[in-house]
C-alpha positions in Angstrom: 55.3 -116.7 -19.7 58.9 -117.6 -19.3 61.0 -116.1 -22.5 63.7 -118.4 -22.6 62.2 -121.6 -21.6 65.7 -123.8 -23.2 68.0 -121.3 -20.8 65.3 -122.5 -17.8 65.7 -126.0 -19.1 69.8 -125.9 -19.3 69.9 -124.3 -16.1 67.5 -126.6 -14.0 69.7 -130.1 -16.1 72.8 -128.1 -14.8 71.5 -128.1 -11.3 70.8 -131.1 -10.8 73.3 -132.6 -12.1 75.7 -130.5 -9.6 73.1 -131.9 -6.5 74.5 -135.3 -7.3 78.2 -134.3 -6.3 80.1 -135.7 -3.3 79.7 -133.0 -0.7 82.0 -132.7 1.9 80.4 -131.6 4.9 81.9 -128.6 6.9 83.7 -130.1 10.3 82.2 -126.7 12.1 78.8 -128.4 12.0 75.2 -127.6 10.0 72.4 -125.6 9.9 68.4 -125.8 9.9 66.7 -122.6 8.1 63.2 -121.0 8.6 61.1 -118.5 8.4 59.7 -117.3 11.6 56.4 -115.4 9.9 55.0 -113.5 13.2 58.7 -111.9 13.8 59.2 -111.5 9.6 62.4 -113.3 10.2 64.6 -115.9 9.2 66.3 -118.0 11.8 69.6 -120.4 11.3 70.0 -122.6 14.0 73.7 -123.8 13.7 73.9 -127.6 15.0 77.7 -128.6 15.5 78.8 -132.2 14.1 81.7 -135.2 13.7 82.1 -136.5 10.5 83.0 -140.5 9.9 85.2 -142.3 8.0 82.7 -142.5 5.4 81.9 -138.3 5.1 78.8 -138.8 7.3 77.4 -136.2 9.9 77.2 -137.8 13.2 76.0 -136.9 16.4 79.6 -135.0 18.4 77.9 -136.7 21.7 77.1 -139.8 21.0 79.2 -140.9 17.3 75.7 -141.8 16.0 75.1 -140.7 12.2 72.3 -138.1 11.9 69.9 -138.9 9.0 68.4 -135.8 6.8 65.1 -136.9 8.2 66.3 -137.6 12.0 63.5 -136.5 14.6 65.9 -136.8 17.3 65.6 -133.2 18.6 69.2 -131.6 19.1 69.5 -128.5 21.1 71.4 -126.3 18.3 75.1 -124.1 19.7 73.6 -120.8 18.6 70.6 -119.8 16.7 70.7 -116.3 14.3 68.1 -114.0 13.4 68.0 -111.6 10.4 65.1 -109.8 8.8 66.9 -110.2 5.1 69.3 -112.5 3.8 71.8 -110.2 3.5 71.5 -109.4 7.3 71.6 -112.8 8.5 74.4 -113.7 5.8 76.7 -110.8 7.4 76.0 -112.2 11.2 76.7 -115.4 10.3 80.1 -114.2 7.7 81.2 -111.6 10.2 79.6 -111.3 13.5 81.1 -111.5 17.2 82.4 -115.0 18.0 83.9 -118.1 16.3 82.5 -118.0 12.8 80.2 -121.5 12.3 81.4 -121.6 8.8 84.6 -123.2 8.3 84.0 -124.1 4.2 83.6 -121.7 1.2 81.0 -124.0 -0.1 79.1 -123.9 2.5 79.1 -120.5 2.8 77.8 -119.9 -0.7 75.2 -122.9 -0.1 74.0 -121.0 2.7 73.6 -117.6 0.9 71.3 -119.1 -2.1 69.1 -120.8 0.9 68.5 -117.4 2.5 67.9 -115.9 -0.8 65.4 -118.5 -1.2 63.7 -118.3 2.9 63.8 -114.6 2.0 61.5 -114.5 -1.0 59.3 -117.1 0.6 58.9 -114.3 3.5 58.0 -111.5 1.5 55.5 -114.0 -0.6 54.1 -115.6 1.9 54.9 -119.2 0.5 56.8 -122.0 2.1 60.1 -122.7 2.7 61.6 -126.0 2.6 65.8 -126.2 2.4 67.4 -128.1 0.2 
């Protein structure tokens, strides 16, 4: 039983409420977060990017927007592996190579989702990025 049920409340209204800001996408691309279960790992493939006149992601090849739900297969510009959150976090913040982060709030975006793939891992439930 949760013991503070209005904090829960507040918090979740608070949330979503910030989900329905503008977002301004990070010109050194995206990334797609899972859990790879047989290696107890979490993998960020990091996907580079343009961004339109109107703030939309599109394709760096061929200018065409990519949709949240595109089933276009891309072939992504690295892909990183960590066993924790933290691990993963630091190879991504301050491993070898040209960081794929060029926006604080993506950075912190990133963090809460592999907090989240994380605790999915160790309790065996799914994972689904926001």
């Amino acid at each position: 039983m949760n013991a503070f049920p209005s904090l829960q409340t507040a918090a979740s209204s608070c949330d979503d409420a910030l989900s329905g800001r503008f977002i301004a996408l990070d010109p050194a691309g995206y990334f797609l977060i899972f859990v790879d279960r047989e290696a107890g790992e979490l993998v960020a493939e990091h996907y580079g990017n343009g961004i339109d006149q109107r703030g939309l992601a599109t394709d760096p090849d061929t200018g065409e927007v990519i949709g949240c739900r595109d089933a276009t297969p891309r072939k992504p510009l690295q892909v990183y592996r960590g066993r924790t959150a933290k691990e993963l976090g630091i190879a991504l913040s301050e491993g070898e190579g040209p960081r794929p982060l060029s926006r604080l709030d993506h950075a912190l975006y990133l963090g809460r989702e592999l907090q989240k793939a994380e605790f999915c891992l160790l309790q065996e439930l799914t994972y689904i990025q926001d």
